[in-house]
FIDO-955991 format. One line per field, with one value per residue: z, x, y of N, C-alpha, C, O in turn; residue number from 0. Coordinates in steps of 0.2 Angstrom, whole numbers, plus 2048, in hexadecimal, padded with zeros to 3 digits. Example, Ala and Ser with C-alpha at 12.3 -4.5 7.8 and 13.67 -1.06 7.14 Angstrom:
npz: [827|823];
npx: [842|840];
npy: [7E4|7F5];
capz: [827|824];
capx: [83E|844];
capy: [7EA|7FB];
cpz: [827|827];
cpx: [842|840];
cpy: [7F0|800];
opz: [82A|828];
opx: [847|843];
opy: [7EF|806];
pos: [0|1];
END
This chain:
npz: [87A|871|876|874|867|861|868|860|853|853|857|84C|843|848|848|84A|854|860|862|86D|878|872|873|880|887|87F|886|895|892|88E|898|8A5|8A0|8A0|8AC|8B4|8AB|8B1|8BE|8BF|8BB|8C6|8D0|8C9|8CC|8DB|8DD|8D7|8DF|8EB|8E7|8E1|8EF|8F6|8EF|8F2|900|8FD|8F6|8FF|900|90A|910|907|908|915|913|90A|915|914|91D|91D|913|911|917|90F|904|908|90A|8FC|8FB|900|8FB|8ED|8F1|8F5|8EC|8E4|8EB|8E9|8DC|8DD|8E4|8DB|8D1|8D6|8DA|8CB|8C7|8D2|8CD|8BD|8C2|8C7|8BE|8B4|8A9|895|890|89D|8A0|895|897|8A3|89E|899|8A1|8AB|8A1|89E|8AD|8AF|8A3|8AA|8B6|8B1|8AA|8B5|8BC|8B6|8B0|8BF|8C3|8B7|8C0|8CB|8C6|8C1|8CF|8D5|8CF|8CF|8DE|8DF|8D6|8DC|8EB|8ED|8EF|8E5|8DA|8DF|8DD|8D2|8CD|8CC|8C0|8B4|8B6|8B0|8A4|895|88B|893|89A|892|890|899|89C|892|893|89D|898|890|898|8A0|897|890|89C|8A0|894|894|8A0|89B|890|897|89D|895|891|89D|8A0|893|88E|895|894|887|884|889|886|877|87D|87F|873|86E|874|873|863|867|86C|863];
npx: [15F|155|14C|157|15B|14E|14D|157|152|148|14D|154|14A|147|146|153|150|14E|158|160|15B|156|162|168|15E|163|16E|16C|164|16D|178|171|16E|17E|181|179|17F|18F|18A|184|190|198|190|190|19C|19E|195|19C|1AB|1A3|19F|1AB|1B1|1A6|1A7|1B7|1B3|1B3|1BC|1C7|1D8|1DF|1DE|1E1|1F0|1F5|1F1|1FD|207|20C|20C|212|211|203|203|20A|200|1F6|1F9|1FA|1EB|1E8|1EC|1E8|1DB|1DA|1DD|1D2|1C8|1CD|1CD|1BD|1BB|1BE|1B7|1A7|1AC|1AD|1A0|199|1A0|199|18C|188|190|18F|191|196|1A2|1A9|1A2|1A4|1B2|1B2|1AB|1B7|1C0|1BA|1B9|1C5|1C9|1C1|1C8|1D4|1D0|1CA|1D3|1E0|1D9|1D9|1E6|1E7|1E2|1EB|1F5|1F2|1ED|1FC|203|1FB|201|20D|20D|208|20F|21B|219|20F|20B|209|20E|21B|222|225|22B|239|23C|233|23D|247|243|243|237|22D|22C|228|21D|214|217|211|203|1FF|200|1F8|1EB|1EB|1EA|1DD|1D4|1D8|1D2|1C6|1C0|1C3|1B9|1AE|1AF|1AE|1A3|19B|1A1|1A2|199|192|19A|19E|192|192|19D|196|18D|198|19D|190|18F|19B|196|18D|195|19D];
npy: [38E|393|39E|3A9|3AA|3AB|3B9|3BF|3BE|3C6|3D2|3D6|3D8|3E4|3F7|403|409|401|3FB|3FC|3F7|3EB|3E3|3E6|3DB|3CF|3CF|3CD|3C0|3B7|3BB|3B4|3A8|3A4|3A6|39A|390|38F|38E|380|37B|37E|375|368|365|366|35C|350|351|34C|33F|336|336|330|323|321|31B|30E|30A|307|30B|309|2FD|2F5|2F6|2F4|2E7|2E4|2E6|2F2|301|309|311|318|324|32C|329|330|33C|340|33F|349|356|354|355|364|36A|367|36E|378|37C|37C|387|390|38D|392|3A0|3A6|3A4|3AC|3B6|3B8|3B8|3C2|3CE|3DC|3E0|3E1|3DD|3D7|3CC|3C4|3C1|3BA|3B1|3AB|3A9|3A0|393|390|38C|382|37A|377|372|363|35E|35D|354|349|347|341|336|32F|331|32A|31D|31C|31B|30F|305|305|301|2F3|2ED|2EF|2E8|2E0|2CF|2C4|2C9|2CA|2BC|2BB|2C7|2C9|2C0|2C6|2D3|2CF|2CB|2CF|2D3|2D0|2D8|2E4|2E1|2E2|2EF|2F4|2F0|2F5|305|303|302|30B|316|312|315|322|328|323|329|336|339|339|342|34D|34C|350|35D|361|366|370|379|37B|380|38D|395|394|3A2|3A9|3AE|3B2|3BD|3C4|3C9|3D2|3DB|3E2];
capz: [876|86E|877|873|85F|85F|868|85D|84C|854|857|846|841|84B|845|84E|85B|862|861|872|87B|872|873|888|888|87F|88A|89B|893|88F|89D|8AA|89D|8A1|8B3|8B3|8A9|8B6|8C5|8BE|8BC|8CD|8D5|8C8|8CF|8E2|8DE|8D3|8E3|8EF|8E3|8E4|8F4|8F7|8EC|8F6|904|8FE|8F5|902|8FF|912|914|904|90A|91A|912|90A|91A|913|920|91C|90B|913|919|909|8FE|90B|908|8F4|8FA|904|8F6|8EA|8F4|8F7|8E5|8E0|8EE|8E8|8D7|8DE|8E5|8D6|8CF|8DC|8D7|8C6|8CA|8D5|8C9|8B8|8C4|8CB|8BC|8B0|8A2|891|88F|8A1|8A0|88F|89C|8AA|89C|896|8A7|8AA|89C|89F|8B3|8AD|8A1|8AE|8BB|8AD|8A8|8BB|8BE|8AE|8B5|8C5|8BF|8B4|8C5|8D0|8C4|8C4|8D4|8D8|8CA|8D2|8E2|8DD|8D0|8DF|8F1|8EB|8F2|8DF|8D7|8E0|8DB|8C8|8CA|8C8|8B8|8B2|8B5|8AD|89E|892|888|896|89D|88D|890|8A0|89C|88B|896|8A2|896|88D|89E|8A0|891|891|8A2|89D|88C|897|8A3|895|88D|89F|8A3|890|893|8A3|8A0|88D|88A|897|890|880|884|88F|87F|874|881|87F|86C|86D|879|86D|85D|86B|870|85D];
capx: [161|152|14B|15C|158|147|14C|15C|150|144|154|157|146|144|148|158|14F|14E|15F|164|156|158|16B|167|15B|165|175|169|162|175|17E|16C|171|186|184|175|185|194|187|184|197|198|18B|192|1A3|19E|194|1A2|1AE|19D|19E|1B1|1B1|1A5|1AB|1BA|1B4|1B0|1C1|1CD|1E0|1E2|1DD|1E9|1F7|1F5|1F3|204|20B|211|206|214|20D|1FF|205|20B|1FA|1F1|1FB|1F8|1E6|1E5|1EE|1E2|1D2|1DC|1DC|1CE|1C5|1CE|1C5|1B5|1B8|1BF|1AF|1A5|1AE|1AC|199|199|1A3|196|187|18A|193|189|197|198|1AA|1AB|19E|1A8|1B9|1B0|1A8|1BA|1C0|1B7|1B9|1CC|1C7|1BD|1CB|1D8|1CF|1C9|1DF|1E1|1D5|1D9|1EC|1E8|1DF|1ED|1FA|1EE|1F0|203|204|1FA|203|213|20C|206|214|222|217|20A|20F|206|213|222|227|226|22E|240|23B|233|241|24B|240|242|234|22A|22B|226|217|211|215|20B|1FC|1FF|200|1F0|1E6|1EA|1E6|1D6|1D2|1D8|1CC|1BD|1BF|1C3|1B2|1AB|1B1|1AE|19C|19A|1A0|1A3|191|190|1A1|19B|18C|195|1A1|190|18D|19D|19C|18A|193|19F|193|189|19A|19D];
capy: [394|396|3A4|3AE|3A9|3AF|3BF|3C3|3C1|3CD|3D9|3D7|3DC|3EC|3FC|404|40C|3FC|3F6|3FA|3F4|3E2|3E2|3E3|3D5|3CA|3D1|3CB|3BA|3B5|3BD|3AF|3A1|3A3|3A6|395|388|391|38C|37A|378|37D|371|361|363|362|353|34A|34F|345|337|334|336|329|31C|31F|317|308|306|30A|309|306|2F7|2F0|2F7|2EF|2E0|2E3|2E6|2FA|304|312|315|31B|32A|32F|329|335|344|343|33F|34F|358|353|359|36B|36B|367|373|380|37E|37C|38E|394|38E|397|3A7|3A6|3A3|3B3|3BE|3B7|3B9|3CD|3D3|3E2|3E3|3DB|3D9|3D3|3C7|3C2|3BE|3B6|3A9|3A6|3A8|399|38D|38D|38B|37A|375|375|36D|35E|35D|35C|34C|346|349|340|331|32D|330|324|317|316|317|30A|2FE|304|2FE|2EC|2E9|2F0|2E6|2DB|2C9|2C2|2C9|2C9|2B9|2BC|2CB|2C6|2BE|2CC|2D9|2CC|2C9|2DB|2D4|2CE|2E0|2E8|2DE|2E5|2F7|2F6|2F0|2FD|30A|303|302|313|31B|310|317|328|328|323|331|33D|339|33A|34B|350|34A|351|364|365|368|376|37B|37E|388|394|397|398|3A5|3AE|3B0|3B8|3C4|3C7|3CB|3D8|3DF|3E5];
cpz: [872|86F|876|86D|85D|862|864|854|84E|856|850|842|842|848|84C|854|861|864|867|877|87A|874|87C|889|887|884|891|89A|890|895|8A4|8A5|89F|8A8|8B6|8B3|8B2|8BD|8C6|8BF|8C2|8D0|8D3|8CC|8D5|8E5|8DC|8DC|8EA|8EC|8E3|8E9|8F8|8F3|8EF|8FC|903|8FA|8F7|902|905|912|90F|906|90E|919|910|90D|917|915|91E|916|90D|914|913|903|902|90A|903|8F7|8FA|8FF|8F0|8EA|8F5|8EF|8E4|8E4|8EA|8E1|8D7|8DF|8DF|8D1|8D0|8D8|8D1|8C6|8CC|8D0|8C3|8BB|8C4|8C5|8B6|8A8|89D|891|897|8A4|89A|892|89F|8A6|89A|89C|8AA|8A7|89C|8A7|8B2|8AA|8A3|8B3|8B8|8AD|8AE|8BE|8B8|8B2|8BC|8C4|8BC|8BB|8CA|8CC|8C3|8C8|8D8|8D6|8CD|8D9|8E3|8DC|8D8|8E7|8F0|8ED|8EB|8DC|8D9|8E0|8D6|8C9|8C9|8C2|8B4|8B1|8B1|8A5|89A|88E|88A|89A|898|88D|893|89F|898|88F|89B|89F|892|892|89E|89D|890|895|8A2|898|88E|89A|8A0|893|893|89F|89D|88F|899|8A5|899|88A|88D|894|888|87D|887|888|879|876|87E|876|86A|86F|875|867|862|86C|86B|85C];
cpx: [15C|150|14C|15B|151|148|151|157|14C|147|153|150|144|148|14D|156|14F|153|160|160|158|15F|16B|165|15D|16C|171|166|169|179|177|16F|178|186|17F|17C|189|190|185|18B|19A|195|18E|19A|1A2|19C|198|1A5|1AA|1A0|1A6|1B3|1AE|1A7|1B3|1B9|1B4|1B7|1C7|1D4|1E4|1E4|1E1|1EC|1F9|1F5|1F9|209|211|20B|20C|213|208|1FE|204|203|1F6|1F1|1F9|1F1|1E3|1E6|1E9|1DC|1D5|1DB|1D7|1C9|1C8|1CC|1BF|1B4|1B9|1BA|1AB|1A7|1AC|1A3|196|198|19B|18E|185|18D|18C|18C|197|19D|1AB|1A8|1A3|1AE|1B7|1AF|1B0|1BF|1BF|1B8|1BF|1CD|1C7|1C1|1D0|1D8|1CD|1D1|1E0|1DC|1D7|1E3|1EB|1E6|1E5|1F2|1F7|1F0|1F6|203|200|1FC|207|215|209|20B|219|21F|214|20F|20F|209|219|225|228|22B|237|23F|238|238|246|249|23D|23A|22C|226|228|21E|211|213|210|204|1FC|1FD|1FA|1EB|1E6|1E8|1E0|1D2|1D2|1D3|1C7|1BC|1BF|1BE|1AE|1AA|1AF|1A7|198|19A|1A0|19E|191|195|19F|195|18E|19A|19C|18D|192|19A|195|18B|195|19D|190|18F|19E|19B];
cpy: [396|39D|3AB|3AF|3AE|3B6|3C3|3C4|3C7|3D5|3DB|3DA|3E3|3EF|3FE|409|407|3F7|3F4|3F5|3EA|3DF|3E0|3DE|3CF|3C9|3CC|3C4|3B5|3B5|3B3|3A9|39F|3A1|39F|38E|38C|38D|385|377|378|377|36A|361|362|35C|34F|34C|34B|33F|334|334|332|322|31B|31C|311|303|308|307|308|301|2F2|2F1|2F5|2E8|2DF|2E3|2EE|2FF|30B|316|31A|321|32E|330|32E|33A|347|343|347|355|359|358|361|36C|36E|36C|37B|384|380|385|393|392|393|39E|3A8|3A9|3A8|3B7|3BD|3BC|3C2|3D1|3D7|3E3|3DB|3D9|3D5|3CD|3C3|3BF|3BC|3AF|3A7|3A5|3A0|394|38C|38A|383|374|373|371|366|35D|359|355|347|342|342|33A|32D|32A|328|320|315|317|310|305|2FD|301|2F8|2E8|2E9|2EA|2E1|2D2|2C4|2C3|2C9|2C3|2B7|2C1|2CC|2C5|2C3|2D1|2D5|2C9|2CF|2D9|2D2|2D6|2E5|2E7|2E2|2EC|2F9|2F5|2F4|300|309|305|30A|315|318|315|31F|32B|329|328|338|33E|33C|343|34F|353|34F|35B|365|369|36E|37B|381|382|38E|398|39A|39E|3AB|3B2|3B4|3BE|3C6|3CB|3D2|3DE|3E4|3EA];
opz: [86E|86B|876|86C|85A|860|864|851|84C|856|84E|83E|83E|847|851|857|866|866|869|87B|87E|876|87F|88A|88B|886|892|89F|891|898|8A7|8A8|8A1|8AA|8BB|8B7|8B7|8C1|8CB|8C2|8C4|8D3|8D7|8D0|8D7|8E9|8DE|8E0|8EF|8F0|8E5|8EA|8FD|8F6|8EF|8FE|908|8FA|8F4|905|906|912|911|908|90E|91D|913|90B|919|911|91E|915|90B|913|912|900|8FF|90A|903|8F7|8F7|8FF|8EE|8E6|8F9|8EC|8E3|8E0|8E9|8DF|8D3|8DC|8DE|8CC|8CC|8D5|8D1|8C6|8C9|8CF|8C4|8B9|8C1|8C5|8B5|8A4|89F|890|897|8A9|89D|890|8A0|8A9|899|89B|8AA|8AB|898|8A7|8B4|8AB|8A1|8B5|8BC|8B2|8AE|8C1|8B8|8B4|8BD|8C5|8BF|8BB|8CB|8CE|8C3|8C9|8DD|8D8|8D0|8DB|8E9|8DE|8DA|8E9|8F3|8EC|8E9|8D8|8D4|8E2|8D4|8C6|8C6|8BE|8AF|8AC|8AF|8A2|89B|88E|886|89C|89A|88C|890|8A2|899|88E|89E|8A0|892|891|89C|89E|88F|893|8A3|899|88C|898|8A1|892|893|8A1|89E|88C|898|8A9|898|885|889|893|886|878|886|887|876|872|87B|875|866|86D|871|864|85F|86D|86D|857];
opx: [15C|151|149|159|150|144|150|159|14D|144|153|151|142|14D|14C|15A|14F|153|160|163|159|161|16D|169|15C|16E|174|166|169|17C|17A|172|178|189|181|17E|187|193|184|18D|19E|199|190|19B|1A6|19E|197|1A2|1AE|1A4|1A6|1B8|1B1|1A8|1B5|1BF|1B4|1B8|1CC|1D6|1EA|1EA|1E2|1EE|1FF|1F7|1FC|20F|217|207|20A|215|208|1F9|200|201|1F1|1EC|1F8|1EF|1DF|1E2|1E7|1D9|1D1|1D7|1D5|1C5|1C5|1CB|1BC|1B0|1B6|1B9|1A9|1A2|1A9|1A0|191|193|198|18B|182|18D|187|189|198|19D|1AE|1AB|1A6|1AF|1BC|1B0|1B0|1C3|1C3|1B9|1C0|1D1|1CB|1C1|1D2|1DD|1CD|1D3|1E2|1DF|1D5|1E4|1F0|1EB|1E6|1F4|1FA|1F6|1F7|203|202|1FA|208|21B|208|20D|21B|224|216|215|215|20A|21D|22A|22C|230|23A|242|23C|239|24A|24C|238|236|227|220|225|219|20C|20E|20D|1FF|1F6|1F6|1F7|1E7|1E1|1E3|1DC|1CD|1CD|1D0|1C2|1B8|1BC|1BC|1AA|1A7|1AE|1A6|192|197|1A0|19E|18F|193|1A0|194|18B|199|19D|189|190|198|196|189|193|1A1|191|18F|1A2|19B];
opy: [39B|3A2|3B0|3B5|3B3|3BA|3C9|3C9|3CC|3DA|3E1|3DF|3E7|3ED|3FC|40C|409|3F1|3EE|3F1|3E5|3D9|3DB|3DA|3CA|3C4|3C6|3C1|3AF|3B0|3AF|3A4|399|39B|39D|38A|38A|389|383|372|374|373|366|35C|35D|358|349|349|348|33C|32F|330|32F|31C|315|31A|30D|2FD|30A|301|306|300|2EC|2EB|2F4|2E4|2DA|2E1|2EF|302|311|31C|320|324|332|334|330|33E|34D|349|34A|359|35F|35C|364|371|374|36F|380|38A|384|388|398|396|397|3A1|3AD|3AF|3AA|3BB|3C2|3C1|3C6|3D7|3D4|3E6|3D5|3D2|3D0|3C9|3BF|3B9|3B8|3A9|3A1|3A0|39B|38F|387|386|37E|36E|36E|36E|361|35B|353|352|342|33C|33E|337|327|324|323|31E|30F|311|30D|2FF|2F8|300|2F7|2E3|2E3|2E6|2DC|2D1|2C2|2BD|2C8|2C2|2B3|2C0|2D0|2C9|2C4|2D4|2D9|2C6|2D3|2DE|2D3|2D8|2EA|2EC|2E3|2EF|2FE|2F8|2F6|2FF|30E|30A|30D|317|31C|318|323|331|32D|32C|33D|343|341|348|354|358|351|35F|36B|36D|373|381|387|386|393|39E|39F|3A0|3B0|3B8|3B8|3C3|3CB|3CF|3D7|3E4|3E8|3ED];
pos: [0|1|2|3|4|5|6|7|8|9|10|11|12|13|14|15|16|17|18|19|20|21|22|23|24|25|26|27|28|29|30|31|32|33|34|35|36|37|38|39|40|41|42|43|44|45|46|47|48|49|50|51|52|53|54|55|56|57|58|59|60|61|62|63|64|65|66|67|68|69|70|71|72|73|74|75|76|77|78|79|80|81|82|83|84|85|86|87|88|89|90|91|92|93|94|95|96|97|98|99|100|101|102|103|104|105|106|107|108|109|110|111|112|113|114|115|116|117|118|119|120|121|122|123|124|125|126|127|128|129|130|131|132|133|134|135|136|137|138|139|140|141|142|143|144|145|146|147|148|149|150|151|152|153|154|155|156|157|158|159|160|161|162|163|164|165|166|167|168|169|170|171|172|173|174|175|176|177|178|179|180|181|182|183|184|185|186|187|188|189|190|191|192|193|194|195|196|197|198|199|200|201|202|203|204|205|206|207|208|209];
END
C-alpha cells in the first residue's frame, strides 16, 4: 500500500485542478490491487482442493471399512464425498466470477460491491470447511465407536456407565474443537490476510466515492 500512500499525499498536495486526475489513479491502483487478492484467493483455493485431494489418497476410508466388514457405508461416505467437491467447485467458480466481475468492471460503487461481494463469498466457503471438518470427525467416531472390533467389547460397559460415557463425549468434544481451532487458525491464516486487504481496499473506495 505504499504506492497508494505516496500517491494520496500527493493528491492532497495539488491544487483542485488536479483532483480528478489523482482520484482516477488512485481508483486504477486500488481497483489492479482488488482484482490481484480476488485472483490469489482464486488460485489458493484450487490448490488447497489438490492438496486435500491428495492427502486423500493416502488415507482412504475404503480400505477401513473393509476391514470392518461394512462395504455398505461406502456407498453412502461417497456420496457426501461427491457432495462436498460439488460444493466446493461451485465456490471455486464463484470465485472465478468474482475475479471476472473485479477485473472488467470501470465503476466505483461497483468495484465497492464486487470487493464485498467477495468477502462474504470467502467467509461462507471458510464456515463451509470449517462445517465439514467438524461433520468428518463425528462421522468417523460414530463409525469406530458404532463397528470398530477394539471397541465392541467395551461397549456394553460404556453405555452402561453414565460417567464413563461423559468421558468419551468430553474427549470427543475436546478433539473436535481442538481440531476445529487449528483449522480456524489455518484458514484465518491462509485468507484472513487477503481478506483484510481487499476490505482496506473497499474503505479507500469508499473515502473516493464521497
Amino acid at each position: 500500500m505504499k504506492e497508494l500512500d505516496l500517491l494520496k499525499k500527493d493528491w492532497q498536495k495539488n491544487t483542485d485542478s488536479f483532483e480528478q486526475v489523482s482520484e482516477i489513479e488512485i481508483y486504477k491502483m486500488i481497483h489492479k490491487k482488488s482484482s490481484s487478492i480476488v485472483k490469489w484467493i482464486l488460485i489458493i483455493s484450487i490448490l488447497e482442493v489438490l492438496l486435500w485431494t491428495a492427502l486423500s489418497l493416502f488415507f482412504n476410508s475404503d480400505d477401513y471399512l473393509k476391514k470392518l466388514h461394512h462395504e455398505e457405508l461406502i456407498s453412502y461416505l461417497k456420496l457426501l464425498t461427491y457432495f462436498n467437491y460439488g460444493v466446493i467447485l461451485t465456490f471455486i467458480y464463484l470465485f472465478y466470477k468474482n475475479y471476472l466481475s473485479i477485473s472488467t468492471t470501470d465503476s466505483t460503487k461497483q468495484l465497492m460491491q464486487d470487493i464485498l461481494k467477495t468477502r462474504k463469498t470467502v467467509q461462507f466457503y471458510v464456515w463451509y470447511n470449517l462445517g465439514m471438518i467438524v461433520l468428518s470427525f463425528i462421522i468417523g467416531f460414530i463409525i469406530a465407536f458404532s463397528y470398530s472390533p477394539e471397541i465392541g467389547s467395551l461397549r456394553d460397559k460404556i453405555f452402561n456407565d453414565t460417567k464413563v460415557m461423559a468421558i468419551i463425549f468430553g474427549v470427543l468434544f475436546l478433539t473436535v474443537a481442538v481440531f476445529f481451532g487449528a483449522f480456524w487458525l489455518f484458514y484465518r491464516l491462509l485468507y484472513g490476510i487477503l481478506l483484510r486487504r481487499l476490505y482496506a481496499n473497499y474503505k479507500e473506495l469508499k473515502k473516493i466515492d464521497l
